[in-house]
py3Dmol code that shows the C-alpha trace and the ligand (Angstrom):
import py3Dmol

protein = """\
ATOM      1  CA  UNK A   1      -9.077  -4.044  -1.836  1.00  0.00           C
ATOM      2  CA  UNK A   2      -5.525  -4.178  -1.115  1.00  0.00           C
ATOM      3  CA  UNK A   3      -3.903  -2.278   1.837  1.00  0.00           C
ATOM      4  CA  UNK A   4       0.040  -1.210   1.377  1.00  0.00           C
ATOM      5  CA  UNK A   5       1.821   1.397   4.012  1.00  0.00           C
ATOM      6  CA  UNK A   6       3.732   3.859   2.225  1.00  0.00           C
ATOM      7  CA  UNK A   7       6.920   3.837   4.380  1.00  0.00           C
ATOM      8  CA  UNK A   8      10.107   2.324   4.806  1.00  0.00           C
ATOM      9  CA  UNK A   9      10.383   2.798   8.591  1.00  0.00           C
ATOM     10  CA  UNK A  10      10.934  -0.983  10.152  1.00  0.00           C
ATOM     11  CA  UNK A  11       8.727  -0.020  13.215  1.00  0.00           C
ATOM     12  CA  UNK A  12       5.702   1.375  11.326  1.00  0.00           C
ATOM     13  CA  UNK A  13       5.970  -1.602   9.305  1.00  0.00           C
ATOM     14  CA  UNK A  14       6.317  -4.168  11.772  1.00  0.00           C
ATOM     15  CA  UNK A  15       3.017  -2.397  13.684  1.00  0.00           C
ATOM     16  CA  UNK A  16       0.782  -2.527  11.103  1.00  0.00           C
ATOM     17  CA  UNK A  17       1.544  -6.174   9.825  1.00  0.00           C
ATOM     18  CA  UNK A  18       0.982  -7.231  13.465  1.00  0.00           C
ATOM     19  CA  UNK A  19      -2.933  -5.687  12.894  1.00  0.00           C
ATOM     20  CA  UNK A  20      -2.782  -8.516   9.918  1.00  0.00           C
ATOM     21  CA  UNK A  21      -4.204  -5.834   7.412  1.00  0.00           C
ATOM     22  CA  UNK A  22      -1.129  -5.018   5.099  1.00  0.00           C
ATOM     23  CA  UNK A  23      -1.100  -6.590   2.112  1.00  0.00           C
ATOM     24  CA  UNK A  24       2.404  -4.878   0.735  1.00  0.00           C
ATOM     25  CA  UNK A  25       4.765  -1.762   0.985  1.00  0.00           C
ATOM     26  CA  UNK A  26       5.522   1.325  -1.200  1.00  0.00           C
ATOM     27  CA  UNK A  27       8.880   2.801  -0.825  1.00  0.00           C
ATOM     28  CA  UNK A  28      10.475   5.777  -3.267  1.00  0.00           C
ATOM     29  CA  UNK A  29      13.800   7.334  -2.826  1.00  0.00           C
ATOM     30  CA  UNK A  30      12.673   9.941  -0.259  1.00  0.00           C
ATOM     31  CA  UNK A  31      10.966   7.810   2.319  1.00  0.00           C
ATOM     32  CA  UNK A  32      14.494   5.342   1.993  1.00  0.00           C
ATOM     33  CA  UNK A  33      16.517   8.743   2.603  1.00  0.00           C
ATOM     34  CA  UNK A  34      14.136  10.009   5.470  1.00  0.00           C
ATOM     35  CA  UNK A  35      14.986   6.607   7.368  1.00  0.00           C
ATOM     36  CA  UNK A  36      19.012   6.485   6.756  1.00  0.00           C
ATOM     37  CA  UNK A  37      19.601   3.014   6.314  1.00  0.00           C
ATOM     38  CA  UNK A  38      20.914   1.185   3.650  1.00  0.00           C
ATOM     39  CA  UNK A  39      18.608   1.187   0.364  1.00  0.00           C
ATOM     40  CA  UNK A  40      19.178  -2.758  -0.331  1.00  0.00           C
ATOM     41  CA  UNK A  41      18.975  -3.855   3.165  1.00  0.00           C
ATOM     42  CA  UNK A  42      16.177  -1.971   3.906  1.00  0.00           C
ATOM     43  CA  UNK A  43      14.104  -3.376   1.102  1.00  0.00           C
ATOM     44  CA  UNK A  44      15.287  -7.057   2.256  1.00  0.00           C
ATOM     45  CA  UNK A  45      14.074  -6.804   5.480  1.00  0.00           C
ATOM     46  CA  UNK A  46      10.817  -4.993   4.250  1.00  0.00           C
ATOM     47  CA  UNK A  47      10.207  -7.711   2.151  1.00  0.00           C
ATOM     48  CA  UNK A  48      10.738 -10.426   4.907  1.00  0.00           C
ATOM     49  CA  UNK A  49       8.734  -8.782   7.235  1.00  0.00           C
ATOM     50  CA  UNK A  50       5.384  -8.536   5.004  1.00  0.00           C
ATOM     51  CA  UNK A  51       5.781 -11.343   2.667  1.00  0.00           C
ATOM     52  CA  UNK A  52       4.432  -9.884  -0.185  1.00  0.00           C
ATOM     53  CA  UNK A  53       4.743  -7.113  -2.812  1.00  0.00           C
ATOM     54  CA  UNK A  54       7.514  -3.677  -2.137  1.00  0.00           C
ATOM     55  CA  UNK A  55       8.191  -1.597  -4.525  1.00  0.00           C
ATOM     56  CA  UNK A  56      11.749  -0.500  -5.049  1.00  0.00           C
ATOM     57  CA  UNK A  57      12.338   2.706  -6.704  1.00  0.00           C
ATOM     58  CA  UNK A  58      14.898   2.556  -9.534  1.00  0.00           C
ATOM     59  CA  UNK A  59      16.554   6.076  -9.509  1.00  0.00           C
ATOM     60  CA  UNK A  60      18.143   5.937 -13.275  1.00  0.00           C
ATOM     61  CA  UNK A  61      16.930   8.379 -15.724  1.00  0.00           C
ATOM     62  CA  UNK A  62      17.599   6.284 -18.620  1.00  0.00           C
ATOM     63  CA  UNK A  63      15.406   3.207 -19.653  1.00  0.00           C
ATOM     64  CA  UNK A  64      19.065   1.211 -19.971  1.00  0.00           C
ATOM     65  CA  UNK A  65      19.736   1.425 -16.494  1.00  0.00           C
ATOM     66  CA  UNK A  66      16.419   1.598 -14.952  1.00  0.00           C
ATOM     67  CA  UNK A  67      16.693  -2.006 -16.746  1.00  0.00           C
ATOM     68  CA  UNK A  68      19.674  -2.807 -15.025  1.00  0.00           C
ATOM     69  CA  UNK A  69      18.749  -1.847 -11.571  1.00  0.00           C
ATOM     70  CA  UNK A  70      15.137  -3.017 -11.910  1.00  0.00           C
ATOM     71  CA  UNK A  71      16.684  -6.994 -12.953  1.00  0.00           C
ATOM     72  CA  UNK A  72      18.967  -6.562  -9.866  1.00  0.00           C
ATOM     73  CA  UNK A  73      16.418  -5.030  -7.110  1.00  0.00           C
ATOM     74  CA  UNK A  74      14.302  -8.335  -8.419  1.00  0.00           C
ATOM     75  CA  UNK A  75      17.107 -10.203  -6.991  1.00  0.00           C
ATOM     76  CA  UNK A  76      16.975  -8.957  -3.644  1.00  0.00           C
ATOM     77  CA  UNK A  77      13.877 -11.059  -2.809  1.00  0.00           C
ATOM     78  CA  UNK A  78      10.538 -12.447  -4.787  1.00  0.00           C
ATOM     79  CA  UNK A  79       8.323 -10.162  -3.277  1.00  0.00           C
ATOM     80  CA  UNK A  80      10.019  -6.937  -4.963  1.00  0.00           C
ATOM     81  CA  UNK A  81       8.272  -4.696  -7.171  1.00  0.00           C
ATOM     82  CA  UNK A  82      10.371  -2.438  -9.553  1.00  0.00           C
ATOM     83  CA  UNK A  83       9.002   1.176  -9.611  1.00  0.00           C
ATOM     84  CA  UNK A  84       9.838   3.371 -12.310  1.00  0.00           C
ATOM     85  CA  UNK A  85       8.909   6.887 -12.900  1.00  0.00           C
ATOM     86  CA  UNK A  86       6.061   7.225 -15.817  1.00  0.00           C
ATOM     87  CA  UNK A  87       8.291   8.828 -18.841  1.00  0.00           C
ATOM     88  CA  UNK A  88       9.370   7.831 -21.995  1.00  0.00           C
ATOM     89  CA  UNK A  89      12.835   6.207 -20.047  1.00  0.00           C
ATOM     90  CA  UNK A  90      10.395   4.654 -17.971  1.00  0.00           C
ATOM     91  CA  UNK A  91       7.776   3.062 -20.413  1.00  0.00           C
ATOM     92  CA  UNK A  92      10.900   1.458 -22.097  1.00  0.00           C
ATOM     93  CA  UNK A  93      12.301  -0.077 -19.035  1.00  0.00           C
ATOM     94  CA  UNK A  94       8.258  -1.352 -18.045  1.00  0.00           C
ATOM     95  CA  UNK A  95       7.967  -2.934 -21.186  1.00  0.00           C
ATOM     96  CA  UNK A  96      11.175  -4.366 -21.080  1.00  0.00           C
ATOM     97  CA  UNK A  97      11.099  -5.841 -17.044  1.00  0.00           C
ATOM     98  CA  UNK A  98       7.626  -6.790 -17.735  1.00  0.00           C
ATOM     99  CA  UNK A  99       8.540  -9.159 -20.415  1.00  0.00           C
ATOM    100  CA  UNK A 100      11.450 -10.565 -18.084  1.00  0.00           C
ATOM    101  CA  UNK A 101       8.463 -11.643 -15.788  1.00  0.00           C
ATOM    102  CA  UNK A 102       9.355  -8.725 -13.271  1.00  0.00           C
ATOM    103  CA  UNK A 103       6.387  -6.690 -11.855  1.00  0.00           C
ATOM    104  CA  UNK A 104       6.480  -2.943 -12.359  1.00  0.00           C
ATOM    105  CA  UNK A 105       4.933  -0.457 -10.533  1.00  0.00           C
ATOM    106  CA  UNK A 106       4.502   3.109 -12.655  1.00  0.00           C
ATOM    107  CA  UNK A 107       4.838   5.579 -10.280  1.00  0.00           C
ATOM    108  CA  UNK A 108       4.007   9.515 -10.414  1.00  0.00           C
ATOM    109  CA  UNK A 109       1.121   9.228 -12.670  1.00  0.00           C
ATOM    110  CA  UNK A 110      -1.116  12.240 -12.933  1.00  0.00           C
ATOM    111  CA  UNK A 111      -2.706  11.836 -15.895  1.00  0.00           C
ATOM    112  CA  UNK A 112      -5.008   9.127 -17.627  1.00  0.00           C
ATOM    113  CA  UNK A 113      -3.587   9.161 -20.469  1.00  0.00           C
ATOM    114  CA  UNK A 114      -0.338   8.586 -18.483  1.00  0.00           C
ATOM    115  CA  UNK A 115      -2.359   5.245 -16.945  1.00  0.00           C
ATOM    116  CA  UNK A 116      -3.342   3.985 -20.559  1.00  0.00           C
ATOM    117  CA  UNK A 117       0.441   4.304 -21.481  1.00  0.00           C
ATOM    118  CA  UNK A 118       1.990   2.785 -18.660  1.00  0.00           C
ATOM    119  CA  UNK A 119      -1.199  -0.467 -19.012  1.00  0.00           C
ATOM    120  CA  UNK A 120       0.134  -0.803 -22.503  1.00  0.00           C
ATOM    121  CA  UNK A 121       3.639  -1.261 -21.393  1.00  0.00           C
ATOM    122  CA  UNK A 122       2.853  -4.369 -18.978  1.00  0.00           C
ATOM    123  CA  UNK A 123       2.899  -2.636 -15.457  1.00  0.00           C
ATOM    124  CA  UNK A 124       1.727  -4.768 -12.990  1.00  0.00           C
ATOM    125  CA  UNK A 125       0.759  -1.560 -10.639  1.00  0.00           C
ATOM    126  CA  UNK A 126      -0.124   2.083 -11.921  1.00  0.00           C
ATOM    127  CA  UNK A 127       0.747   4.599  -9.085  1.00  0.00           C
ATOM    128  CA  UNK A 128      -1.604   7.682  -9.124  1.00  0.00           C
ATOM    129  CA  UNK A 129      -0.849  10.449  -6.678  1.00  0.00           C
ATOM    130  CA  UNK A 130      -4.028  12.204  -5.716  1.00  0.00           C
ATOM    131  CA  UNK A 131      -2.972  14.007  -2.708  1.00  0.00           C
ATOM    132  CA  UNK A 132      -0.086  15.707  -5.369  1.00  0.00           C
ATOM    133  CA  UNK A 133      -3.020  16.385  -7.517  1.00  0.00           C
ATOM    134  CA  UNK A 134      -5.273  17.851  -4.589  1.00  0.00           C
ATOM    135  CA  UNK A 135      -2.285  20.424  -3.704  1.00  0.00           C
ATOM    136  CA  UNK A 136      -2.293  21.767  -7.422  1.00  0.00           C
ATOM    137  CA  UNK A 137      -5.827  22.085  -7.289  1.00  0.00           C
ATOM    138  CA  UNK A 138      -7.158  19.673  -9.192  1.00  0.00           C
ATOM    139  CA  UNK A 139      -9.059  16.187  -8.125  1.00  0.00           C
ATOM    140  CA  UNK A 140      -6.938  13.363  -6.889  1.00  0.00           C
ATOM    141  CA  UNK A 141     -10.112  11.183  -6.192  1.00  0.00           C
ATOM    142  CA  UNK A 142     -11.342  11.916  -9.979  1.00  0.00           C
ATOM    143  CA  UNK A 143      -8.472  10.978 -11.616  1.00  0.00           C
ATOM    144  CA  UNK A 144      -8.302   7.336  -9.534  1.00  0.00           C
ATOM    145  CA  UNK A 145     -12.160   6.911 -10.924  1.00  0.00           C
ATOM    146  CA  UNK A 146     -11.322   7.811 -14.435  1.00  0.00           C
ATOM    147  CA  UNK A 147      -8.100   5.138 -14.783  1.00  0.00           C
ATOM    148  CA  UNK A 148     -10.719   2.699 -12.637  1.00  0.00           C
ATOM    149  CA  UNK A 149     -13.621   2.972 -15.267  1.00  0.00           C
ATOM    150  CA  UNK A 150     -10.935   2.657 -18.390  1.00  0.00           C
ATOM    151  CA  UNK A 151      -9.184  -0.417 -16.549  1.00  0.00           C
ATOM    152  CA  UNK A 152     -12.423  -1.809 -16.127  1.00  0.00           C
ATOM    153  CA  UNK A 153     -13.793  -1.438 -19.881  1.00  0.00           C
ATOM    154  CA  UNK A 154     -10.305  -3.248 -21.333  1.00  0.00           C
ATOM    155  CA  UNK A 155      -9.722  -5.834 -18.653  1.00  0.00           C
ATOM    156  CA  UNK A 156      -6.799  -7.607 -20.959  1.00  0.00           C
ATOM    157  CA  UNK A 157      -4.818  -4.342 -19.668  1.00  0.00           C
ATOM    158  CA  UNK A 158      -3.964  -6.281 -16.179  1.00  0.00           C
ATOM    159  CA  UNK A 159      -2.971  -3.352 -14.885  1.00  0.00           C
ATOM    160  CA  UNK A 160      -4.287  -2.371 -10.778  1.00  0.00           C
ATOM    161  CA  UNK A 161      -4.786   0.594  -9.185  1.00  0.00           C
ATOM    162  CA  UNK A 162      -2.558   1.829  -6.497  1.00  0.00           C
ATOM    163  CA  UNK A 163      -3.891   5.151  -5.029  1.00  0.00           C
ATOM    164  CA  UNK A 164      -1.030   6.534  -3.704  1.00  0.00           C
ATOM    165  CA  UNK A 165      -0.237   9.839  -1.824  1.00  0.00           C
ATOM    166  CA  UNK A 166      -2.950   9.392   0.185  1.00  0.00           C
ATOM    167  CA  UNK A 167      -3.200  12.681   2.661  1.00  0.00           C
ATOM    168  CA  UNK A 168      -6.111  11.337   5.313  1.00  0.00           C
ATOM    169  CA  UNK A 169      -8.684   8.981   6.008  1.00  0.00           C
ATOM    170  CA  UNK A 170     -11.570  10.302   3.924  1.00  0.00           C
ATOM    171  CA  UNK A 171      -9.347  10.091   0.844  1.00  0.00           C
ATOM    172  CA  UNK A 172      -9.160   6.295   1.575  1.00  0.00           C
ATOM    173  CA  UNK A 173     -13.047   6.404   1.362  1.00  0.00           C
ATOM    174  CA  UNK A 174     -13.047   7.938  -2.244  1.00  0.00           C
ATOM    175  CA  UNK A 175     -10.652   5.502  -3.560  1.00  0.00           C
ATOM    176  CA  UNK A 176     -12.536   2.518  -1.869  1.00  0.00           C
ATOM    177  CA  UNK A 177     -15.618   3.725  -2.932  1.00  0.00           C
ATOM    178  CA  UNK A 178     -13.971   4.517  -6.701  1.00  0.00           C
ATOM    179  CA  UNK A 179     -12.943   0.770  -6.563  1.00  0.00           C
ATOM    180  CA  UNK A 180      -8.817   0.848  -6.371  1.00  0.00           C
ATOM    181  CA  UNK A 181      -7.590  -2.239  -6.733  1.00  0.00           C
ATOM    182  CA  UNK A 182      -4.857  -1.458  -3.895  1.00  0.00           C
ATOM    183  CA  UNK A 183      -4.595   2.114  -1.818  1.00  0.00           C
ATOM    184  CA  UNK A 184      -0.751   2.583  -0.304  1.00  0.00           C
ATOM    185  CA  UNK A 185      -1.113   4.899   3.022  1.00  0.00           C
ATOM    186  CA  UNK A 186       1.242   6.310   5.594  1.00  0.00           C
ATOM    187  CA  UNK A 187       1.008   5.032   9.033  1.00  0.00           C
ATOM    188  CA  UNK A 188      -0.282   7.803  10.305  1.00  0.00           C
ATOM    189  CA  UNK A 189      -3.358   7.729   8.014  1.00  0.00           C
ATOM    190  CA  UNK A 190      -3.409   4.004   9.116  1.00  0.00           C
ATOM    191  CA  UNK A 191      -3.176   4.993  12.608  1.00  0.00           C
ATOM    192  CA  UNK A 192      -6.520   7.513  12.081  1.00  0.00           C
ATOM    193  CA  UNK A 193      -8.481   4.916  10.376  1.00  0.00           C
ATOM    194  CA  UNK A 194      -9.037   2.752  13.145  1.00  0.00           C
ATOM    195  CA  UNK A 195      -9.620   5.366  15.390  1.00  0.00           C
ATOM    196  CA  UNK A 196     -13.180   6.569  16.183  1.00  0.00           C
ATOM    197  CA  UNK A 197     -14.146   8.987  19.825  1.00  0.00           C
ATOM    198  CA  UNK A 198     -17.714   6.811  20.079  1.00  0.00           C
ATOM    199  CA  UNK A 199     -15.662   3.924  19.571  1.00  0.00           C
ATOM    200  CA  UNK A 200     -12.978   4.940  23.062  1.00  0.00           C
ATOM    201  CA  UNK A 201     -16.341   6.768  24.854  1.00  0.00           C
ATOM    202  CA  UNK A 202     -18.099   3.169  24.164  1.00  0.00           C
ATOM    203  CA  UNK A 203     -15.566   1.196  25.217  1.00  0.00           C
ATOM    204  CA  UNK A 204     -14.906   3.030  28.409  1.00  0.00           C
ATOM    205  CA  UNK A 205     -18.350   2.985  29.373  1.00  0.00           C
ATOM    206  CA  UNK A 206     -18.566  -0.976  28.821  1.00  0.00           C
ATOM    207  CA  UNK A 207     -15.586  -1.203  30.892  1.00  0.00           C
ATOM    208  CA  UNK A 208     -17.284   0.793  33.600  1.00  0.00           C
ATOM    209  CA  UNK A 209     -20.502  -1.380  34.037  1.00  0.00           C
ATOM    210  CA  UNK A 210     -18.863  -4.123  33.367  1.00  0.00           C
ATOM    211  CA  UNK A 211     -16.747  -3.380  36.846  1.00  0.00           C
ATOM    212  CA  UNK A 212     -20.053  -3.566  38.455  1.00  0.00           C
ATOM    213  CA  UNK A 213     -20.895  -6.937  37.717  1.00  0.00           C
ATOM    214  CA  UNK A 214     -20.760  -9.786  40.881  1.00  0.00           C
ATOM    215  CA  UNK A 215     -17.715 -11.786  38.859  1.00  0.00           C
ATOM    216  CA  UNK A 216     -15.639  -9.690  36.171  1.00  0.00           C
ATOM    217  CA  UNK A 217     -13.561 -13.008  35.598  1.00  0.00           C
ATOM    218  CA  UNK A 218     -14.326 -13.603  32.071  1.00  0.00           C
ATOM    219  CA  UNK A 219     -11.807 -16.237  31.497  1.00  0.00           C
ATOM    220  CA  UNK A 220     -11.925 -17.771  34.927  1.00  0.00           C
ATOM    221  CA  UNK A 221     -15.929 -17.819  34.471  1.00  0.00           C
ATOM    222  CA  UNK A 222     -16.151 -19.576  31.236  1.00  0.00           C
ATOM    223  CA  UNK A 223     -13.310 -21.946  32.816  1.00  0.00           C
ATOM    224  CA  UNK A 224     -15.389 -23.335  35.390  1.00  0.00           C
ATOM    225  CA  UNK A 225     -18.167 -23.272  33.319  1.00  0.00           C
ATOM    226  CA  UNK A 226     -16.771 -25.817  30.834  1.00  0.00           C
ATOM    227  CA  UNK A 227     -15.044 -27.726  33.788  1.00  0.00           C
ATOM    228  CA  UNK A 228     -18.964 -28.369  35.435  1.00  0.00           C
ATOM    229  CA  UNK A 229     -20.269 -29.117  31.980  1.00  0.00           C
ATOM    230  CA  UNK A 230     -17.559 -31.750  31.365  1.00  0.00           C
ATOM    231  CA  UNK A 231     -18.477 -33.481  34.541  1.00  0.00           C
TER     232      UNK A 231
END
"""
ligand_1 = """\
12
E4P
C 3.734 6.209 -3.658
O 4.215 5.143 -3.939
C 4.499 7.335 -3.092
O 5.537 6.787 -2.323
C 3.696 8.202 -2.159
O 2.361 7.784 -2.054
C 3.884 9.658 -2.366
O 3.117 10.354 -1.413
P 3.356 11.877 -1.031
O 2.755 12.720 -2.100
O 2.658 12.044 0.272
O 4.860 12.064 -0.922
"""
view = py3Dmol.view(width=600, height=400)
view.addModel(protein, "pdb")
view.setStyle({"model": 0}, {"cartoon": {"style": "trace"}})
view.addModel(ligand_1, "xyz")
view.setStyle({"model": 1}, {"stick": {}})
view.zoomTo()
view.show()
């Protein structure tokens, strides 16, 4: 399973890579105007950092120049991914950047239906929200195994799942467990994934005994240890 953060902050991005567990980014026009910069540069430097797939939002409601921005933002670097919004506009511009060789993520999917559609079209990446979908009151986590199980009966489709608007860490469970080809987080769900209170409480209590011990020298221990071994 694939691991994107669902940011375009520089610093969250260049934290998590340095854990060696993100696989890609998501940005959309919100996140790009939360940060301030500028949308071209931002994605450049995004895209140098991680070294591998970040989506671009095009922003066009028309299929003509979601076209036209989508063959540009592919420009910018190889590891951009156009997103378009799942419409009629956006099927058109899908089919037509997918044939140009250009991967295409179809974002704001709530429907599978809306996944089938947007497979047909040549995305490379279907983007279903299910914390949108949990607000509403309906289930996020059922829709990602529904467009999972159809994916998986017409494999020719070549179409992942990215689980996006992911609220919190048990979400990430669901979609794991529901077998999403790729979930796209926020740091700070990130952040709460690694983090576990028996985990700290264990670790601090190792730390304790271990200060007990005649020589807590690890690296100076094993040093002399080789050095008397060696001869
Ligand atoms: C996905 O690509 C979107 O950027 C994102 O997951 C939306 O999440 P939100 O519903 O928390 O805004």
């Amino acid at each position: 399973m694939k691991l994107f953060l669902d940011t375009a902050n520089l610093d969250e991005i260049r934290e998590a890579h340095s854990w060696g567990i993100i696989d890609g980014v998501t940005t959309n026009p919100s996140l790009i105007a939360k940060e301030g910069g500028d949308f071209v540069s931002v994605i450049a430097e995004i895209c140098e950092i991680v070294q591998g797939p970040v989506s671009a939002e095009t922003v066009s409601q028309e299929a003509a120049g979601m076209i036209r921005e989508g063959r540009l933002l592919a420009q910018v670097s190889e590891h951009v991914v156009v997103k378009v919004p799942l419409c009629r506009e956006g099927l058109k511009a899908t089919k037509a950047l997918s044939d140009d060789g250009i991967p295409v993520n179809v974002t704001l999917c709530f429907s599978a239906n809306q996944a089938l559609l947007a497979a047909k079209a040549g995305a490379t990446y279907i983007s279903p929200f299910l914390g949108r979908l949990d607000d509403v009151g309906q289930d996020g986590v059922e829709l990602i195994e529904q467009i999972v199980a159809i994916y998986a009966m017409y494999p020719a489709l070549g179409t992942e799942v990215l689980s996006a608007s992911v609220r919190h860490p048990r979400h990430m469970v669901q979609v794991a467990l529901a077998g999403s080809d790729v979930a796209t987080l926020p740091f700070k769900v990130l952040s709460k994934m690694v983090e576990h209170p028996l985990t700290e409480s264990g670790n601090a209590r190792f730390l304790k005994d271990w200060s007990t011990v005649p020589d807590p020298d690890v690296v100076g221990q094993v040093e002399r240890f080789l050095a008397a071994r060696k001869g």
